[in-house]
N, C-alpha and C positions, 0 to 999 in steps of 0.2 A: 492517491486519489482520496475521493470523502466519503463515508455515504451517513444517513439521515441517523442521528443518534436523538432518542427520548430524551436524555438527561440534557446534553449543552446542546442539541439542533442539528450539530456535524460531527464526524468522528476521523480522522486520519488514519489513512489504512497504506502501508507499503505493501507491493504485487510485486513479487521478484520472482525470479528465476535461478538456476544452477549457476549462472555465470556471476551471478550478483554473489555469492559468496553463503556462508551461512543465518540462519537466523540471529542467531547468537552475537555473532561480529558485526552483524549490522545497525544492530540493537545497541551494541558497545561505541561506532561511529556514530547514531543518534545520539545517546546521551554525553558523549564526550565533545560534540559538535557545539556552538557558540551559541545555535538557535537558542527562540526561548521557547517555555514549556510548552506555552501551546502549540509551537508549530514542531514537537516530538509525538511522534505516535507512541501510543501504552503500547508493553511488550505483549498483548494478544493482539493486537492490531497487524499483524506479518503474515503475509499469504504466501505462501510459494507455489507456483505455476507452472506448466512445463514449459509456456510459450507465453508472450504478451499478446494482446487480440492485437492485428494488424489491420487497415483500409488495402481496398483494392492497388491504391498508390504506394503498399511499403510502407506507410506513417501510420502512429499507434493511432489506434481507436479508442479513445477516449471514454465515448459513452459505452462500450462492450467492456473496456476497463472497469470501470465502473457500475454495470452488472456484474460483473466476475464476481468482486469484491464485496457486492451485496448479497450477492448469492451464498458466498462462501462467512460471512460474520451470520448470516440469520441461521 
């Protein structure tokens, strides 16, 4: 997800969990990954969670997502 960053506007932030694997490794599959820079989150950008926010339907919740993740960088 993004949320509001002062300097460039947006900021890219990865919301994982225990299944997704370490911060570390993940970090390691970012920067070794084809993307370009901008679409790499900085290594503080990594939030680990115990659970993704869900909708009543089973489908992620985007905008709760994305509280989470503002909540947790401010």
């Amino acid at each position: 997800t993004a949320v509001p960053d002062a300097k460039k506007g947006e900021k890219l932030v990865v919301v994982y969990t225990d299944e997704a694997g370490e911060s570390a490794e993940l970090k390691r599959i970012s920067n070794e990954s084809n993307l370009p820079n901008l679409w790499r989150p900085q290594p503080d950008s990594f939030i680990k969670v115990d659970a993704l926010p869900l909708l009543g339907s089973g489908k992620l919740d985007l905008r709760g997502l994305r509280q989470l993740a503002e909540s947790a960088i401010a």
